[in-house]
C-alpha positions in Angstrom: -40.5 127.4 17.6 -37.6 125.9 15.5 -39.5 122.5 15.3 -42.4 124.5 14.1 -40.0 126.3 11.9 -38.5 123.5 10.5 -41.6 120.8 9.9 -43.2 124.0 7.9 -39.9 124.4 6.0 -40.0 120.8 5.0 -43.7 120.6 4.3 -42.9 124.0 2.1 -40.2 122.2 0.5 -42.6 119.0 -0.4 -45.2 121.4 -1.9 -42.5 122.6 -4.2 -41.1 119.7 -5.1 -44.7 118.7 -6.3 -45.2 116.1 -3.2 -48.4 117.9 -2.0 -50.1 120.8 -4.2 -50.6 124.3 -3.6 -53.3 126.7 -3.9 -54.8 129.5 -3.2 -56.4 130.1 -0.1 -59.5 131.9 -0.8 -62.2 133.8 1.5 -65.3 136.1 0.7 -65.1 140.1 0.7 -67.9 142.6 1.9 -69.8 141.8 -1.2 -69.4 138.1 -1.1 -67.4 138.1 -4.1 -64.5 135.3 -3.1 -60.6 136.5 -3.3 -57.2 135.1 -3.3 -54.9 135.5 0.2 -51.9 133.8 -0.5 -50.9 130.2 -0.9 -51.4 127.1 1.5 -50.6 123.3 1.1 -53.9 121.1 1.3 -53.7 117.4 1.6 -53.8 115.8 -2.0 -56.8 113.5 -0.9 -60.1 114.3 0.9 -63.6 115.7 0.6 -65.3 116.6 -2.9 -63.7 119.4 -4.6 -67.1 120.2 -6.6 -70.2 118.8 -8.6 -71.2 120.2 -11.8 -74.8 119.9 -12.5 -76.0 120.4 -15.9 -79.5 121.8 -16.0 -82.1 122.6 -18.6 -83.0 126.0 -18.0 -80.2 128.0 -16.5 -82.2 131.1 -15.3 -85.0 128.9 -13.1 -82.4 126.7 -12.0 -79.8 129.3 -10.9 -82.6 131.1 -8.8 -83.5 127.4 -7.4 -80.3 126.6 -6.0 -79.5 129.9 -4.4 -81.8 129.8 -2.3 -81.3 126.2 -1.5 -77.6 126.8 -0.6 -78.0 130.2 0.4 -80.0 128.5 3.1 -77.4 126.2 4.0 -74.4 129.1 4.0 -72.8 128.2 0.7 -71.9 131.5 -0.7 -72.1 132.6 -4.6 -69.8 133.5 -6.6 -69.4 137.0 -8.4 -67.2 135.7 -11.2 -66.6 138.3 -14.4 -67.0 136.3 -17.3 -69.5 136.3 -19.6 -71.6 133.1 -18.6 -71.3 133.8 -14.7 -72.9 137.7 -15.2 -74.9 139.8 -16.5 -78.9 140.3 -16.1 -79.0 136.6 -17.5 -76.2 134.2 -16.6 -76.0 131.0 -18.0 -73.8 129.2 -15.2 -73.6 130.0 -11.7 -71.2 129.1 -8.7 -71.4 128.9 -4.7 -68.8 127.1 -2.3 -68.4 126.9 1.3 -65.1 126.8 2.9 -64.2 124.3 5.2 -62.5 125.1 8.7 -59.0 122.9 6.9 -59.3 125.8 4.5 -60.6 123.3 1.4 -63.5 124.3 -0.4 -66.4 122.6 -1.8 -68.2 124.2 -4.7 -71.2 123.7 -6.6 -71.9 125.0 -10.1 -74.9 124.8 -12.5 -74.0 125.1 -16.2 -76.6 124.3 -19.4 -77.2 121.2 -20.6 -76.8 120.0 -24.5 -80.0 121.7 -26.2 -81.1 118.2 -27.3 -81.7 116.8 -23.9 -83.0 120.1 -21.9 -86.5 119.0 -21.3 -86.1 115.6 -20.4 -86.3 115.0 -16.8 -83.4 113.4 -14.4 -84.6 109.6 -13.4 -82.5 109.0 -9.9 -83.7 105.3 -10.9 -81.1 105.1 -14.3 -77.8 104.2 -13.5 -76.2 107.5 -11.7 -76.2 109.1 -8.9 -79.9 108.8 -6.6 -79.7 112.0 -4.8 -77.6 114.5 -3.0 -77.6 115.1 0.8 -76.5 118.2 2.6 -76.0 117.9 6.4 -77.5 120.8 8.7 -76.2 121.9 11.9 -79.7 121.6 13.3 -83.2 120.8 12.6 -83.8 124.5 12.2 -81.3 124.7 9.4 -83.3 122.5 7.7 -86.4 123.9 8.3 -84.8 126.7 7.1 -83.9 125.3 3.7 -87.1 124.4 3.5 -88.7 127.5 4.0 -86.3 129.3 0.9 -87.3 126.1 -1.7 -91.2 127.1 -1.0 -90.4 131.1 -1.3 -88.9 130.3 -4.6 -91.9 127.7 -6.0 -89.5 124.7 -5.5 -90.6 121.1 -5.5 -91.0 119.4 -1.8 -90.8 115.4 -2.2 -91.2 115.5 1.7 -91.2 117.9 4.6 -89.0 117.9 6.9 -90.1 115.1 9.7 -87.9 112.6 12.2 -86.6 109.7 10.5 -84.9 108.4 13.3 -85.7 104.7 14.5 -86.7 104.0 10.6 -85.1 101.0 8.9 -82.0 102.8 7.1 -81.8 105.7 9.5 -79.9 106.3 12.8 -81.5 107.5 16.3 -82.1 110.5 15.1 -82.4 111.9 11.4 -84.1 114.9 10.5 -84.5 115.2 7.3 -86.6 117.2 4.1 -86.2 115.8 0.3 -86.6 118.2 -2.8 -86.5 118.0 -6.6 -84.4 120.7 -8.3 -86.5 122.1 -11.6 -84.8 119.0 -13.1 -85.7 116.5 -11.1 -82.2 116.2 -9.3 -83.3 114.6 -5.7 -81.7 117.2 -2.6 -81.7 116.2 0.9 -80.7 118.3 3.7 -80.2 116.2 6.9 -79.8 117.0 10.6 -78.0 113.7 11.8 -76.1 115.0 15.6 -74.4 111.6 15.8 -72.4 112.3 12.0 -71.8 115.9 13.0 -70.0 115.6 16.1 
């Protein structure tokens, strides 16, 4: 108990002294709305912290990607500030909270007027697309399901990849278009989950 004591002490004392950072540890209420309990030191390198897509239309893309990461157990935000509320909002938050305590977030937020109807080319220098990983091949036939209730775009049903040049064993996988043209996978890959 005294080593225990001791190694948080000093790990406290590194915090403080600005070796590793604070913050917030943060959890979900009855609503879903996300709240502070306390602080906790993370490790000061590791997974994303968040993506920030910019999209043309905030209200078609804000119903697009909740029920894409609704799917996949990200929950949203109920922030009270103008843009994130109201019977309009023009940005939008979820995050999912990992069992180290870190969160990963994403957020939607308009794009510059000028360039809201052009369409995102994955084939310009920038990011291709973003994959999600599922905890099983239902999950992602879950996902799937929610992008068709809301009128999303399918680039391909989920099917077995596995075996395929670039692919493991076994890779379960579906591929969707946001209503920018941002390129989502959700993947069920056992072998990068374990």
């Amino acid at each position: 108990m005294n080593m225990i004591r001791r190694a948080s002490t000093s790990v406290c004392r590194m915090a403080l002294a600005g070796w590793l950072p604070l913050v917030s540890r943060w959890e979900h209420d009855r609503d879903g709305a996300w709240i502070s309990h306390g602080v906790h030191v993370v490790p000061a390198t590791g997974p994303l912290s968040h993506i920030d897509i910019s999209v043309g239309y905030p209200q078609r893309s804000i119903a697009f990607y909740h029920a894409f990461l609704c799917a996949l157990g990200y929950r949203r935000w109920n922030l009270a500030l103008p843009e994130w509320s109201g019977a309009n909002p023009t940005r939008a938050t979820w995050g999912v909270k990992y069992s180290d305590g870190s969160r990963f977030d994403i957020e939607v937020r308009p794009s510059m007027a000028a360039s809201r109807n052009r369409r995102y080319d994955r084939y310009e220098p920038g990011p291709h697309h973003m994959a999600f990983h599922a905890d099983s091949d239902a999950r992602v036939d879950r996902v799937h399901e929610a992008v068709v209730a809301v009128g999303g775009e399918v680039l391909d049903a989920p099917q077995q990849y596995g075996g395929q040049a670039g692919y493991g064993a076994y890779y379960y996988a579906a591929f969707f278009a946001d209503p920018d043209g941002v390129k989502l996978e959700v993947c069920y890959v056992p072998s990068a989950n374990s």
